[in-house]
C-alpha positions in Angstrom: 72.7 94.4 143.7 73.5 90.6 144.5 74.8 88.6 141.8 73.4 85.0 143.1 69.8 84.7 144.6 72.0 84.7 148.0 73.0 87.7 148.2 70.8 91.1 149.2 68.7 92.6 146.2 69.7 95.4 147.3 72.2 97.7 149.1 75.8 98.4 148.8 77.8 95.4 147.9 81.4 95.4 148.5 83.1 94.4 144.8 86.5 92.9 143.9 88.8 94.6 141.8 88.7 94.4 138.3 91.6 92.2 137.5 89.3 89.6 140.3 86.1 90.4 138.2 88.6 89.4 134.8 90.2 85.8 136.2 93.0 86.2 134.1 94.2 83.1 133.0 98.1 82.4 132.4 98.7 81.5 128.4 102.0 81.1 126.5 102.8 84.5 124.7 103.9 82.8 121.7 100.8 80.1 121.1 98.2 83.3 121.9 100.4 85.5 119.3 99.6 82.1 116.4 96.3 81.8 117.5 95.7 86.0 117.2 97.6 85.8 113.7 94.9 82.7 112.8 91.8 84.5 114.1 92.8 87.3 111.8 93.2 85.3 108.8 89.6 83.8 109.3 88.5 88.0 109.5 89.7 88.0 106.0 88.2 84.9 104.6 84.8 86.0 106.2 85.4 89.9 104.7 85.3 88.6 101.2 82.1 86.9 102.1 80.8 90.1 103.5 81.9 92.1 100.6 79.9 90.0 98.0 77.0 91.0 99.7 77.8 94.7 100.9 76.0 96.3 98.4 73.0 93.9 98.1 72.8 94.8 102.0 73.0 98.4 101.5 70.2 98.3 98.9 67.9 96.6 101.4 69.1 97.5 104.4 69.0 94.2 105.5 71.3 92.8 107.9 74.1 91.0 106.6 73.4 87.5 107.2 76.2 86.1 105.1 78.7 87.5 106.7 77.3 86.3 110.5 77.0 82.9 109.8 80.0 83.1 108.4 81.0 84.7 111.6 79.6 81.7 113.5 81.2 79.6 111.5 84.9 80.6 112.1 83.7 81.2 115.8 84.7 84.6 115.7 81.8 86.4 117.8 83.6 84.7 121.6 86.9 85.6 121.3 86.8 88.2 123.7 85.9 86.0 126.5 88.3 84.7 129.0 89.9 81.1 128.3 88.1 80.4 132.3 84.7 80.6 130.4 85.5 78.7 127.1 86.6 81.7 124.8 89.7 82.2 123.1 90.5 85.8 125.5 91.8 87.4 122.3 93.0 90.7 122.9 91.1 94.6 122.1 94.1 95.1 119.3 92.9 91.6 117.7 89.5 92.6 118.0 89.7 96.3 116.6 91.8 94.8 113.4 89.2 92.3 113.1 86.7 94.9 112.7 88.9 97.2 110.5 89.0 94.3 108.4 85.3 93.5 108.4 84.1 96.9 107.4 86.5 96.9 104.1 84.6 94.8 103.1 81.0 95.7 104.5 81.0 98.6 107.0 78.1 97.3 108.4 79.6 93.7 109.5 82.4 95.6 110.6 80.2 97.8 112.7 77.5 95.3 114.3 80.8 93.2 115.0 82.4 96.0 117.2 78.7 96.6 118.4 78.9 93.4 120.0 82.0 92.9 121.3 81.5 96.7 123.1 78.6 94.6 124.7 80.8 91.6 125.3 83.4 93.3 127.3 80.8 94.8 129.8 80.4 91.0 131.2 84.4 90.0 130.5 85.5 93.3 132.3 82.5 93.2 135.5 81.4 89.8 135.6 84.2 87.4 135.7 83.5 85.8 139.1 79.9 86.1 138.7 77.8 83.1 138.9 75.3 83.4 136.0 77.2 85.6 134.1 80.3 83.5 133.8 78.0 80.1 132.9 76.2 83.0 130.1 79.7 83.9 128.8 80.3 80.0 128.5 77.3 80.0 126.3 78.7 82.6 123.9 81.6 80.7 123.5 79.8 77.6 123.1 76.9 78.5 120.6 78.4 81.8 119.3 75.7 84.6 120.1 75.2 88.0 119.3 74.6 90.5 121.7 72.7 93.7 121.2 72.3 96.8 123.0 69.4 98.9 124.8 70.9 102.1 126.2 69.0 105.0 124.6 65.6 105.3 125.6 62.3 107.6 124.2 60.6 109.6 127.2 63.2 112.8 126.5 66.4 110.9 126.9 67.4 110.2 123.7 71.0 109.5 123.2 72.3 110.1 126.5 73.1 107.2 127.7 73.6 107.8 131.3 70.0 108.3 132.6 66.9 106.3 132.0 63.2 107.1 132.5 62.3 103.4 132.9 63.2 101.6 136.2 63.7 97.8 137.2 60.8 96.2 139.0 61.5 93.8 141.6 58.9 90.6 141.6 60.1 87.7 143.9 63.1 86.6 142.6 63.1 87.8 138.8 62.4 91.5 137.5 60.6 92.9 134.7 61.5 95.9 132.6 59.4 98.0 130.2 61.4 100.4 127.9 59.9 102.6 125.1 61.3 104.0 122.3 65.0 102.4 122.2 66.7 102.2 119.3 68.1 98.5 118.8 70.8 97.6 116.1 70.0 94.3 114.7 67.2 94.2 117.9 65.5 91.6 115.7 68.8 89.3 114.9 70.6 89.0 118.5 70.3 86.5 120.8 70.5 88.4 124.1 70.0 92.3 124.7 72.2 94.6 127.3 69.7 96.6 128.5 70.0 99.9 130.9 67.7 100.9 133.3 66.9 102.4 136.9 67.7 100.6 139.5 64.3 101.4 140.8 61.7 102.8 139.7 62.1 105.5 142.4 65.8 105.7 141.9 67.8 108.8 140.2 67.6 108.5 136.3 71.7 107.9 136.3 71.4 105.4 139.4 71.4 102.9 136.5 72.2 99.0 135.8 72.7 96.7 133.2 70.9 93.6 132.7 70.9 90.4 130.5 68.2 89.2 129.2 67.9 86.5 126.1 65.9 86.2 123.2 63.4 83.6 125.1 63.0 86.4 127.8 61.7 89.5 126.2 59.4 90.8 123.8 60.3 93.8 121.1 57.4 95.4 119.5 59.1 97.5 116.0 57.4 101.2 117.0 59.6 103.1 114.1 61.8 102.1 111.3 64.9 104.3 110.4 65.8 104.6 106.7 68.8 105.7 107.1 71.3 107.1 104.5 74.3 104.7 105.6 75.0 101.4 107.6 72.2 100.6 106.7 72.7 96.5 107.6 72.6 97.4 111.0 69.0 97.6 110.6 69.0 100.3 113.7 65.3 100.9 114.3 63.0 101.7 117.3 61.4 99.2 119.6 59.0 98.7 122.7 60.7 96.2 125.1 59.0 94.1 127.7 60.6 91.4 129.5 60.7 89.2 132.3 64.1 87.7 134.1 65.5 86.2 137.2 67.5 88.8 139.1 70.7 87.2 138.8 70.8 88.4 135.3 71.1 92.3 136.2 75.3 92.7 136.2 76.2 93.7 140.1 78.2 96.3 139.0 76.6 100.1 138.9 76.4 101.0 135.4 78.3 104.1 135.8 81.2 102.0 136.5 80.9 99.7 133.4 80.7 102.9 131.3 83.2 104.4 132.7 85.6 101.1 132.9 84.8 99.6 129.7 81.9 100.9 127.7 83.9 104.3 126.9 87.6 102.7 125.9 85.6 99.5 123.7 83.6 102.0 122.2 85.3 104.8 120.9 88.1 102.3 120.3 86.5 99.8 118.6 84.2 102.2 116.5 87.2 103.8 115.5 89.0 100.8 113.7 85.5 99.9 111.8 86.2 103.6 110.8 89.9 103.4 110.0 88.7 100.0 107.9 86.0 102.4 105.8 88.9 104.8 105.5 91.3 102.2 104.1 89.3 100.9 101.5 88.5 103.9 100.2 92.3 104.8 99.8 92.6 101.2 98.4 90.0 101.9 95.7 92.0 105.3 95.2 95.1 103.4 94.9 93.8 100.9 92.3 92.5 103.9 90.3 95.9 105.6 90.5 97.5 102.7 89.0 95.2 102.1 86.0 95.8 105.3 85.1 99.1 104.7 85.1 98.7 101.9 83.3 97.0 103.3 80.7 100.2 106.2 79.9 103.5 104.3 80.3 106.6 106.6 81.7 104.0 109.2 82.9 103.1 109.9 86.3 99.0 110.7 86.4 98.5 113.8 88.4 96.6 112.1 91.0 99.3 110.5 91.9 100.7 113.4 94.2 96.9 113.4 96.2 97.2 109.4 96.7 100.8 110.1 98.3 99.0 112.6 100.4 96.6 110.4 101.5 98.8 108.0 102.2 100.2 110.3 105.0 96.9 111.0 106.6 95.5 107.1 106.6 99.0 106.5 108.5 98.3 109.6 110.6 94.8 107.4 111.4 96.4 104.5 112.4 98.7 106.0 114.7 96.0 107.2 116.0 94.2 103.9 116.8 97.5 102.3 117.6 98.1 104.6 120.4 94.6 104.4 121.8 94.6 100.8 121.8 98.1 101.0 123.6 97.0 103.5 126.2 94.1 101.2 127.1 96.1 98.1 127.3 98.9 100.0 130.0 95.3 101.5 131.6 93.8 98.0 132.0 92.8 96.6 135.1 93.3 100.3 136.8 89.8 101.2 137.6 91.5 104.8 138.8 93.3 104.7 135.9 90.0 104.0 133.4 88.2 106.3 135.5 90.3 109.4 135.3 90.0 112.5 133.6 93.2 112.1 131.4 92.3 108.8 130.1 88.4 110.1 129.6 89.5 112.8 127.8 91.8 110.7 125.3 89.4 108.5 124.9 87.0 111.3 124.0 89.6 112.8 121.7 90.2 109.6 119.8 86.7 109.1 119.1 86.0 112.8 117.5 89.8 112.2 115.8 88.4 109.7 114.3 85.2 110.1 113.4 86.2 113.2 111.1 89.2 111.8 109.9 87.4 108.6 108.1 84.7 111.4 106.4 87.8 113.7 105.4 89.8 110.5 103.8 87.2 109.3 101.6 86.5 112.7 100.6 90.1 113.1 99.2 89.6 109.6 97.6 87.1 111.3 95.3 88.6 113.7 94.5 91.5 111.2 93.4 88.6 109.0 91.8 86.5 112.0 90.6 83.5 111.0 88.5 84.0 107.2 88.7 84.8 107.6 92.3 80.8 109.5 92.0 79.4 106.6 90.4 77.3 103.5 91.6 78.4 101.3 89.0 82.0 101.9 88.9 84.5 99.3 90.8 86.3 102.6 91.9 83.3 103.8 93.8 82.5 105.4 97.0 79.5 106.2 97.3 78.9 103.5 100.1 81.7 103.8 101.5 81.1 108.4 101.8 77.2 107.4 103.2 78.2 104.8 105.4 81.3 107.7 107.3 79.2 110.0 107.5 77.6 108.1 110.6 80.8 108.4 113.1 80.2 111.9 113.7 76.3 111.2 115.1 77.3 108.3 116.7 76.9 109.4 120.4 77.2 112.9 118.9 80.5 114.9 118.5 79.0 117.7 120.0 77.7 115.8 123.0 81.0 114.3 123.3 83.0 117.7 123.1 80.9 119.0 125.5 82.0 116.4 128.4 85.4 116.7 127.6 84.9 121.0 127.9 83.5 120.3 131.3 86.7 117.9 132.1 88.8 120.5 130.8 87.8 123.4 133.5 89.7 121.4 136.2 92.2 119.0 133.8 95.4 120.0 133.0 96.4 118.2 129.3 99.5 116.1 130.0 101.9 116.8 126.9 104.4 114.4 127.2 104.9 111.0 124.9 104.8 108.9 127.5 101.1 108.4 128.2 
């Protein structure tokens, strides 16, 4: 599919590499390194902001509003995109600590954050040196928006994010596009939704694209509302959507490709530092427990001590973890083969479940290091939030679902063993 009203709605396009697609722009190591280390230090002033109102957000499971304008305020939500289109082109290990940093102090700004930016890097990754999609990725940068996904569907689908029952309908030169039962995170707050579909109404359910459509563009009709037991800001609930855009909004790439190229590394990547940043304060709470009971017998050592030393280990354990992953993607980038292959699928894949059990197994240990006050709601050494809100990495995109690709990898993959990749 074209990407200007010139080209051919339809039929195989021929499409330039990714590092094309990306325009990277030449900066000074040293001036991008200040302006990382800045960006990070605005994370933190905006986590305290979203920690004042964590619980408050929680009880209501409302979306954190606080902590987005103050989001938009430190123009944090465009830093992904490319210095060509405006944006600060801050790197995925910038991003993922920015979203560790978030969720210590609300899980659920730390989550929608990395929500977005998964959806950011579909048009930073495919649609550099398109048109529309460049001048849209100015506009980000410009007025700070927040991007929101469709991919799941109703009809059977479900979670599976690869094939659609809905397909794009060709009308002149825009499209429409009805999708039922989708659940949208924060559907009711963005700005713009990524939205999946056929690319026909005739067409396979994985022959898929993407498309942009903005706020003024579409229509969402609520159809179910999830009370969910954690992360609960996201405010992830079921719409109808109906909308109505030029055609030059649909991304020219296949969306096979863009899962496969930058959906699966941003996710599982990003996810997992908003986990690693649940997991950390948890052992932080732990830690401050440990030492007022310290406090309160002079010359002892308290006997949770030895647990907190313990789970000291395995929070490092997790951030070598995301550390790797984030390195492997940065030496993978710009290698569609590379991004594409089995042995980066199935580390990505493997990072993902990794992590998702590891953040429910940390804060598990801080209770016990906690115990009752640890249990409690009113307690500053609780974890109660922080227990509901892990509990959500292992469902999101299922573990099982995941596992079960990376089986079907593994019947003609041989596991590379070596340190080195």
């Amino acid at each position: 599919m074209g990407s200007a009203a010139s080209r051919p709605a339809t039929g195989p396009q021929p499409k330039p590499s990714i590092e094309s697609r990306q325009r990277p722009v030449l900066v000074d190591l040293g001036s991008r390194a200040e302006a990382e280390k800045a960006m990070i230090a605005k994370a933190r002033a905006v986590a305290k902001i979203a920690a004042e109102h964590a619980a408050d957000v929680d009880a209501k499971a409302r979306f954190p509003q606080e902590a987005f304008e103050a989001l938009r305020a430190q123009r944090l939500l465009g830093i992904m995109i490319p210095a060509a289109h405006g944006g600060e082109q801050a790197s995925l290990a910038t991003i993922a600590e920015i979203g560790s940093i978030l969720a210590q102090g609300c899980s659920s700004t730390g989550m929608i954050y990395a929500m977005h930016q998964i959806k950011l890097s579909s048009l930073v990754v495919h649609c550099g040196a398109d048109p529309w999609h460049g001048t849209f990725m100015a506009r980000i940068a410009a007025e700070q928006l927040l991007l929101a996904s469709a991919t799941t569907e109703g009809g059977g689908v479900g979670g599976d994010l690869r094939s659609s029952v809905c397909g794009v309908m060709r009308d002149g030169d825009d499209f429409t596009l009805e999708k039922e039962g989708c659940l949208i995170s924060y559907g009711a707050q963005a700005d713009a939704i990524l939205i999946t579909a056929r690319r026909t109404p005739e067409a396979p359910p994985s022959d898929q694209v993407m498309a942009v459509l903005t706020r003024d563009q579409y229509r969402l009709e609520r159809s179910a509302v999830w009370d969910t037991m954690g992360m609960r800001g996201t405010c992830s609930d079921n719409f109808t959507f109906a909308g109505r855009a030029p055609a030059q909004q649909i991304i020219p790439t296949p969306f096979a490709e863009i899962a496969a190229q930058s959906m699966l590394a941003h996710a599982h990547l990003l996810w997992a530092g908003v986990w690693y940043g649940i997991a950390a304060e948890a052992v932080a709470r732990a830690e401050s427990f440990v030492r007022g009971e310290a406090r309160k017998r002079p010359g002892t050592t308290p006997p949770s001590a030895l647990r907190l030393a313990e789970l000291l280990a395995r929070l490092q354990q997790f951030k070598a973890l995301v550390v790797a992953g984030l390195d492997r993607y940065e030496r993978a980038r710009g290698d569609a083969d590379e991004l594409s292959s089995m042995g980066f699928v199935v580390a990505m894949n493997s990072i993902k479940i990794a992590a998702s059990q590891s953040v429910g197994e940390i804060v598990s240990q801080a209770f016990l290091i906690c115990g009752i006050q640890g249990y409690r709601n009113d307690s500053p050494s609780s974890l109660a939030r922080l227990m509901r809100d892990a509990l959500s990495a292992p469902i999101m995109i299922n573990n099982d679902r995941i596992l079960g690709n990376t089986s079907n990898l593994l019947a003609v993959y041989k596991h590379d063993s070596s340190l080195s990749r």
